[in-house]
Each structure stands twice: as structure tokens, then as C-alpha cells.
C-alpha positions in Angstrom: -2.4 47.3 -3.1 -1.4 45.1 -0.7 -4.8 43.3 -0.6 -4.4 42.7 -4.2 -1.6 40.9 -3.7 -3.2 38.6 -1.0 -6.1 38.0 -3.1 -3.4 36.4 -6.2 -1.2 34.9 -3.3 -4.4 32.9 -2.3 -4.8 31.7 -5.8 -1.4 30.1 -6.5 -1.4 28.4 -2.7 -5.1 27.2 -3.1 -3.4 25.7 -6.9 -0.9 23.8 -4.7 -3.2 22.5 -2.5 -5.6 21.5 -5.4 -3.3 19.7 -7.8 -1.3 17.4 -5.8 1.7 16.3 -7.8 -0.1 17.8 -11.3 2.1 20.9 -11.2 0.4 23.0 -8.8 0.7 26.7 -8.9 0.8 26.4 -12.3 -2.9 27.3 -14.2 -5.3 25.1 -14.8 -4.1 22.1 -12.3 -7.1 21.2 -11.9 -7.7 19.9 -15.4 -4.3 18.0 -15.3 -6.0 15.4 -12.9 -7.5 12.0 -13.5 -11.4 13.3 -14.5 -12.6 9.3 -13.3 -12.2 6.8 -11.0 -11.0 4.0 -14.2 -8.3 6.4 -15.3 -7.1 7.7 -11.6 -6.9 3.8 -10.4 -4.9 3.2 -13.9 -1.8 5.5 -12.7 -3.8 8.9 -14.6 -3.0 7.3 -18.2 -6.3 7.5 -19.9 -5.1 8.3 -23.6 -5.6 5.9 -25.4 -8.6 4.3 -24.1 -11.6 3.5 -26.1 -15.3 3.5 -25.8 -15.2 5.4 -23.2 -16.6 9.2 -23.0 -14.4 10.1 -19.9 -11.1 9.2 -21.7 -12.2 11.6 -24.6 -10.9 14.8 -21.9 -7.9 12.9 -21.5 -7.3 12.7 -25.7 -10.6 13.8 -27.6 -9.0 11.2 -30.5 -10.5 8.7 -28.6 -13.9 10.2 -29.3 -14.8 8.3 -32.5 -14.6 4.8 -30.9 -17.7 5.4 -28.8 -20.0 2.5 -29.7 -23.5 3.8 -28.0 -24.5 7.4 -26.5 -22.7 7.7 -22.5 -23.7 9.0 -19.7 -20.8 9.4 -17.1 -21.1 11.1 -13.6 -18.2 11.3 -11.2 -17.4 12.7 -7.6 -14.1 12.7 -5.6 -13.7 12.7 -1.8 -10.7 15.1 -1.1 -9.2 16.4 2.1 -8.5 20.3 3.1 -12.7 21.1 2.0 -11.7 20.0 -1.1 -14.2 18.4 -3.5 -13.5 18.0 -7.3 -17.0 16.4 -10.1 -17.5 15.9 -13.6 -20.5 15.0 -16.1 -19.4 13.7 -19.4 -21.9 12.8 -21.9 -20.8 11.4 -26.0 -22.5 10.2 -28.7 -21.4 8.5 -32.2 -22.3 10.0 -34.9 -22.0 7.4 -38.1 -20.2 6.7 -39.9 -17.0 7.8 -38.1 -17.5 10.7 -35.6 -18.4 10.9 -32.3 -19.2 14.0 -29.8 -18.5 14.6 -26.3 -19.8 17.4 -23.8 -18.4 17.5 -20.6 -18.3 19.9 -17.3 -15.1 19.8 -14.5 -15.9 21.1 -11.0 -13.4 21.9 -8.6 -13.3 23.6 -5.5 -12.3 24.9 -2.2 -14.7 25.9 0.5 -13.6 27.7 4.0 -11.0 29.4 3.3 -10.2 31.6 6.1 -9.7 35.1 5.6 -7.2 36.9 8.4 -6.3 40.7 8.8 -2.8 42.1 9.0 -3.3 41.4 12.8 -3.5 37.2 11.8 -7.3 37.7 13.6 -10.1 35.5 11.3 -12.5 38.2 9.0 -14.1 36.6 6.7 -14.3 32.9 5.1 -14.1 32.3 1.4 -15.1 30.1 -1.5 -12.9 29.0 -4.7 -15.0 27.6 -7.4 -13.3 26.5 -11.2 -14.8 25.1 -13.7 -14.3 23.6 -17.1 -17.1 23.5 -20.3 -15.7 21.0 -22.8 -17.1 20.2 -26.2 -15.0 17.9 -28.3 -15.1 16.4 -31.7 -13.2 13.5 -33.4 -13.2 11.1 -36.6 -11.8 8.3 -37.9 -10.2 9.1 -41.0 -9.3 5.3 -41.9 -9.4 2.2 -40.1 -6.0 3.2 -38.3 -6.3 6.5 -38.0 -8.3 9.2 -35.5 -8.1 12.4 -34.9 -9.7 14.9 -32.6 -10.1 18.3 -30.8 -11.8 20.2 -28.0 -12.7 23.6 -26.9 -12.4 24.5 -22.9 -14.4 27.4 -21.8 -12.8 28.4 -18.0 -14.8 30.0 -15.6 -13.2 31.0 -11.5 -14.7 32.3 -9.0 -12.7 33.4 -5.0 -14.3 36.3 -3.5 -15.6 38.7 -5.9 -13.0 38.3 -7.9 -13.8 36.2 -11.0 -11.6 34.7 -14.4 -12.7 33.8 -17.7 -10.9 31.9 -20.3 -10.6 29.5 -22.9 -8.2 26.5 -24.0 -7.6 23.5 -26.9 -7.0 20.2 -26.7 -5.2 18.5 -30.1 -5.8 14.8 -30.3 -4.3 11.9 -33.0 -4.3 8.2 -32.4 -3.4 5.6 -34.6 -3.5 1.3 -34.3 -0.8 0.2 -36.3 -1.5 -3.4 -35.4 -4.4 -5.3 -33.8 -5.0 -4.7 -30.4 -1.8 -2.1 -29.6 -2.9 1.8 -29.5 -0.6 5.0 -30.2 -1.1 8.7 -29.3 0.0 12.1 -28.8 -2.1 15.0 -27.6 -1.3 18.5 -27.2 -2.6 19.9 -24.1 -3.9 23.3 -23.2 -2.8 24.7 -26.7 -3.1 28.6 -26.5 -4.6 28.1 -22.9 -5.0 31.2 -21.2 -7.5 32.8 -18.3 -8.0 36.4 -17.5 -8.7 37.9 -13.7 -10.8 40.4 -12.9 -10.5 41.8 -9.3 -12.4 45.3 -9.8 -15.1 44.1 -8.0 -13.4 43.7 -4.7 -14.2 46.5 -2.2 -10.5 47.6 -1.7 -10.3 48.3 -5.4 -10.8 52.1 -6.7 -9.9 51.1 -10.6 -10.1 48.2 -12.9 -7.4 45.4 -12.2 -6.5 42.4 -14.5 -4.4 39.5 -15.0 -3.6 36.7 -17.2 -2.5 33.2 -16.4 -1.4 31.3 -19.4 -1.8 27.5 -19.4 1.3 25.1 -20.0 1.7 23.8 -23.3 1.8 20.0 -22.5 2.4 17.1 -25.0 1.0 13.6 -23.7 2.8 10.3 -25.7 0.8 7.2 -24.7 0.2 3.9 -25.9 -1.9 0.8 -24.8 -2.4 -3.1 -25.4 -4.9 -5.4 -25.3 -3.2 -8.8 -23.7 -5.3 -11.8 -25.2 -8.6 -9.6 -25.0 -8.6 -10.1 -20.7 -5.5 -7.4 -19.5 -5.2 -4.2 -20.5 -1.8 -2.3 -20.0 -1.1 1.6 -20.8 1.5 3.9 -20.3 1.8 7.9 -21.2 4.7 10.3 -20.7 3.9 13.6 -20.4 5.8 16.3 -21.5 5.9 20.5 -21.2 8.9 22.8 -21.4 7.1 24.5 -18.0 6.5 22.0 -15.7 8.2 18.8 -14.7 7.3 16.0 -17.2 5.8 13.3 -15.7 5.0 9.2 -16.3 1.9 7.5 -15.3 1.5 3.9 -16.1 -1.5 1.2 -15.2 -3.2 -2.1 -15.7 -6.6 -3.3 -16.2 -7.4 -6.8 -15.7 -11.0 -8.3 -16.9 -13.1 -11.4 -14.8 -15.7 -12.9 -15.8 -16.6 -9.8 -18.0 -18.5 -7.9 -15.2 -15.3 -7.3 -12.8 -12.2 -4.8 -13.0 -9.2 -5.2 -11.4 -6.9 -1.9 -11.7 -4.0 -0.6 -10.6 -1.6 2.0 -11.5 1.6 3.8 -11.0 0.9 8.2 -11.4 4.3 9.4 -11.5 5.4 6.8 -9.0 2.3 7.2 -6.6 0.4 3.5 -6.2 -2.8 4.1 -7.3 -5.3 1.0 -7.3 -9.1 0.7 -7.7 -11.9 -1.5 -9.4 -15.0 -1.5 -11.3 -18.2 -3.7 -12.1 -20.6 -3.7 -15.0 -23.5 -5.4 -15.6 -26.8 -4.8 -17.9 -29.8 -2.7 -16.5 -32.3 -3.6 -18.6 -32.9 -4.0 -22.4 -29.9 -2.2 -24.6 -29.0 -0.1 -21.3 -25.7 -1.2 -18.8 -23.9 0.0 -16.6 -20.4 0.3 -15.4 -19.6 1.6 -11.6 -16.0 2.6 -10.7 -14.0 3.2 -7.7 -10.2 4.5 -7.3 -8.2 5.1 -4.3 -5.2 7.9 -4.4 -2.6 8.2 -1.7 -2.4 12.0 -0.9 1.0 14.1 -0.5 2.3 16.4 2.1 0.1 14.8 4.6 -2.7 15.6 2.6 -4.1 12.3 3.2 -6.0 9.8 0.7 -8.7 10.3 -1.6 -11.7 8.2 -3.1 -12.8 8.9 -6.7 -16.3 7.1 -7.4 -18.2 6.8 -11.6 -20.9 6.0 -13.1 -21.3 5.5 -16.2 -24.4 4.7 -18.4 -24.4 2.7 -21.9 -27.2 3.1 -23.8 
């Protein structure tokens, strides 16, 4: 019994280590961070941006405005054997839809196992990930609304978790170039453990980690079509709210100057587009995030693909 303990003490530690200041030890942290280097550089306030298919995990209301299909790769440099991805691809679907598919990687490798005697046994691997399939429409001019389905999957040991969550999207432009929204996060958001497969176990073990029921309240504006400023509060009865606000400033139309504020963390970073050939472009960005606890900093790199 007091393995199985270990085994769930592991998960809530690696949680904290994972999720930096985006509750950690609380399931799911790793969906509460920036899934792109434009969002992360912008202070982690991503919901309300547009034509974009990585913003549509941050609010899946924003997935009607994509103009052309997308194509959006992205990898994270972490400290600790850390290493978080994601692949996000969206298409419009006239007159007023869009669809987005996307997949969330995170995970932990080396994890040194220990006996009772504190001697190494064993090393370990945590992998989580995230399926997302979202949907959204304009319903006027003014008006979109969206929602996605998260299938979970873990993976420390042999011990494994399956689960499934809900985003709940709406975002409305009540005047030209100024952007409103509010997203439910995580709604029914739960994930189910199954350690029977570990050696020390004689009989079938579960557990169930629910997901915190988060509401996100953000808003943007456009600033003489050049500067781009957002904010979002973020808001959950069971963890600490939070506020994350950034600015994007355009040059020339090919060069992104960004920096942010994620809960009072500088975050800064920048981007570039330019056109690859034909009705394809291209957009490469690149964030910086100062670390806590000593953690250190990490760089978050995207790619994303118009066409």
C-alpha cells in the first residue's frame, strides 16, 4: 500500500514541477499553459485572438475567424527533463464555421525511482497528452460561439489515466476593432487512474482527478491596425485566479514585437512572416519565459503555415 501512495505522490510533485505558476498539483496543469510561442510572449492571453488556429485551444470562439486552412507546430525547451509540443491544424468551413484539431504533449523523462533505503532502482517516464477537436460559428457579424472536446491520455510507470474534458467559448465585437470573451474551461473535466498494472498490486486500484472549473474574461484591441493589446482574468473557485496581460506591435507587416505580463512574470518574444510561394506563408514565432523556483528560463519556438 505504501507503494501506491508513492506512485500518486509522484504525480502531484511531477504537476508542480510541470506547471509553473498554472496551479500545479492541480489536474490538468499542463493544459493551463501558453500552447505557442505568440500567446506565451503575450503574458498567456490568447482569448481573443483571431485567425489564428493556436488561439482556438485558448477559446475555441475564436475558431470561426480563420481565414485559410493552418498548420501550426510548436516545441518548448524546459528545464528538469522537461519538454512540452503541440500540432494544431483548422480549417473554415463557409459560410461561418471553422474546425480545429489539435494534440498537447507534455512530459517528464528521468525520473528517479529510490527504495525505502533512498538507494536509485529504477528511472521513470511521465507522458500526458491532450486530443482536441473543436467547433465554432459565427452567428452574426458580432457574435461567435464555440466548443471543444479533450480526450486525456497519462502514462508514469505502468500505471496509466484516461479522461475527457470541455471547453465553452463566446466572443462578441461590439465595436470595430475591440474584442470581448468569456470561456469556460475544463467544464466536467475529469481523468481516471488505473494502477492495477503495477507489480506491487494484487487487486484493481482507481482514482479520479477532477479538473478545475475555470472561467477566462478577456478582451483585445486593435490600435490604428499596427498594436495589438489584450488582457484576460482568469477565474476558478479552486485555484488562485490569475491575470495575464500583453502587447503585440506590427513593422513593416513581416515583424512582431511582443511582450507580456503572465500573472506578473515578464514574458517577451517575437515573430516574422513572410510568403513561401504562391497562396502559402508563413509565420515563425519565438517566446522567452523566466522560470520559478530556480527552475530557470524556457524558450517556446512556432510555426505556423497559411495556406
Amino acid at each position: 500500500m505504501k507503494n501506491i501512495y508513492k506512485i500518486f505522490l509522484t504525480i502531484v510533485l511531477v504537476n508542480l514541477v510541470f506547471a509553473q505558476n498554472e496551479a500545479g498539483g492541480m489536474a490538468g496543469a499542463y493544459l493551463r499553459m501558453p500552447a505557442d510561442a505568440r500567446a506565451a510572449a503575450m503574458g498567456n492571453s490568447a482569448t481573443t485572438f483571431s485567425n489564428d488556429v493556436n488561439a482556438n485551444i485558448a477559446n475555441p470562439a475564436n475558431i470561426p475567424s480563420i481565414e485559410t486552412r493552418q498548420f501550426a507546430s510548436s516545441f518548448q525547451f524546459l528545464s528538469l527533463d522537461r519538454s512540452y509540443q503541440s500540432l494544431s491544424y483548422g480549417v473554415n468551413l463557409p459560410p461561418s464555421a471553422g474546425m480545429s484539431i489539435s494534440w498537447v504533449h507534455a512530459g517528464v523523462d528521468d525520473i528517479v525511482g529510490r527504495t525505502y533505503a533512498n538507494e536509485p532502482s529504477s528511472t521513470y517516464s511521465w507522458s500526458q497528452n491532450a486530443f482536441i477537436i473543436g467547433f465554432g460559428m459565427a452567428v452574426v457579424d458580432w457574435l461567435s460561439i464555440g466548443v471543444s472536446a479533450k480526450v486525456l491520455s497519462e502514462q508514469l510507470a505502468n500505471s496509466s489515466s484516461s479522461g475527457f474534458s470541455a471547453d465553452i467559448g463566446l466572443k462578441i465585437n461590439p465595436i470595430e476593432d475591440l474584442s470581448l470573451a468569456i470561456v469556460a474551461k475544463d467544464v466536467t473535466g475529469k481523468s481516471t487512474w488505473d494502477i492495477s498494472q503495477e507489480s506491487f498490486v494484487d487487486y484493481q486500484t482507481r482514482r479520479v482527478d477532477r479538473f478545475p472549473l475555470a472561467f477566462h474574461f478577456g478582451a483585445s484591441y486593435m490600435l490604428l491596425d499596427k498594436v495589438l493589446f489584450t488582457g484576460v482574468y482568469k477565474y476558478s473557485a479552486q485555484i488562485e485566479p490569475s491575470w495575464h496581460l500583453g502587447v503585440e506591435g506590427k513593422i513593416a507587416n513581416m515583424l512582431y514585437l511582443r511582450g507580456g505580463l503572465d500573472n506578473g512574470a515578464v514574458t517577451f518574444g517575437l515573430g516574422t512572416s513572410y510568403k513561401v510561394w504562391q497562396n502559402i506563408s508563413t509565420r515563425m514565432d519565438y517566446a522567452f519565459l523566466p522560470g520559478m523556483v530556480d527552475q530557470g528560463g524556457s524558450h517556446l519556438f512556432t510555426w505556423l503555415f497559411f495556406f
